[in-house]
C-alpha positions as a printed NumPy array, in Angstrom:
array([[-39.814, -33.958, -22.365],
       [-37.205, -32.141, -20.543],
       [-36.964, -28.337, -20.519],
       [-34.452, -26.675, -18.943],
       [-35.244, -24.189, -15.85 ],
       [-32.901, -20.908, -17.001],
       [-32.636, -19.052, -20.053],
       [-28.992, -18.958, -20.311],
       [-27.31 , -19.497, -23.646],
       [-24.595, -22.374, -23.207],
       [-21.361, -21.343, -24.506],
       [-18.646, -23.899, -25.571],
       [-15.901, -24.822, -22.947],
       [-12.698, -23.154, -25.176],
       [-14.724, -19.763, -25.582],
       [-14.435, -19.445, -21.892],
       [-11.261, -20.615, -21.496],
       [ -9.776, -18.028, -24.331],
       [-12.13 , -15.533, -22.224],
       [-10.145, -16.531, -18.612],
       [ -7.089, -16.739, -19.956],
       [ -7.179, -13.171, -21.586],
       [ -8.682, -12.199, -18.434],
       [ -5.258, -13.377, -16.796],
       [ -2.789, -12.077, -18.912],
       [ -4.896,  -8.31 , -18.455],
       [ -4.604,  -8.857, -14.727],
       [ -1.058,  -9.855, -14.723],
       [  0.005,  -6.777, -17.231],
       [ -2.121,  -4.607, -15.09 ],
       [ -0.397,  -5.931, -11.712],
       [  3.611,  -5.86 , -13.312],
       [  2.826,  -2.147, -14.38 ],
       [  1.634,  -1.357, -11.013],
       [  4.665,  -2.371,  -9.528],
       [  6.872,  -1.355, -12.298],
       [  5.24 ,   2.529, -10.869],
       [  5.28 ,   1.965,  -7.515],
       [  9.026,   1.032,  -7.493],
       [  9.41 ,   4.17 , -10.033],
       [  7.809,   6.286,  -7.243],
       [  9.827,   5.42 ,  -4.284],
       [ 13.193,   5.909,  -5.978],
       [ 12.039,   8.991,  -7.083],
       [ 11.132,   9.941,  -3.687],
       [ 14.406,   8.628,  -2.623],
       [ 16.449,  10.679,  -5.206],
       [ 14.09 ,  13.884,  -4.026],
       [ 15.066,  13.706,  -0.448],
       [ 18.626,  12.583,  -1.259],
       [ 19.111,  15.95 ,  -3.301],
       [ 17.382,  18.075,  -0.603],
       [ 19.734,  16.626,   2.715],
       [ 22.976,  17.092,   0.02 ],
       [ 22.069,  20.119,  -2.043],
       [ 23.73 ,  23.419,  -2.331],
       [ 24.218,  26.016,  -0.241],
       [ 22.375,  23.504,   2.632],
       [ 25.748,  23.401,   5.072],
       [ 26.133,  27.513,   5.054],
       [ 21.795,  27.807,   5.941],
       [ 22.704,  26.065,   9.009],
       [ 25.983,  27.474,  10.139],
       [ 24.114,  31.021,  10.04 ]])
């Protein structure tokens, strides 16, 4: 008789595939919010130093 070497439980083929594929769409979520922030961050940072170069009052600091 044949007994198998590991105690693993097998698991049907479309459990794991519903598994992956949630897996993926977590990843890809996680990854288009990431870069949804990071391109939320630079114009910010862009804006910032925009207002600072242009803001008030900055041309009579420097004629002084």
């Amino acid at each position: 008789m044949f007994r198998p070497k590991t105690h693993y439980e097998q698991v049907p083929v479309e459990t794991v595939r519903k598994i992956v594929e949630q897996q993926i769409r977590r990843e890809s979520a996680t990854e288009q919010d990431q870069g949804t922030r990071k391109k939320a961050l630079v114009e910010d940072l862009i804006g910032e130093q925009q207002q600072t170069v242009v803001g008030p009052g900055a041309f009579s600091e420097r004629e002084s």
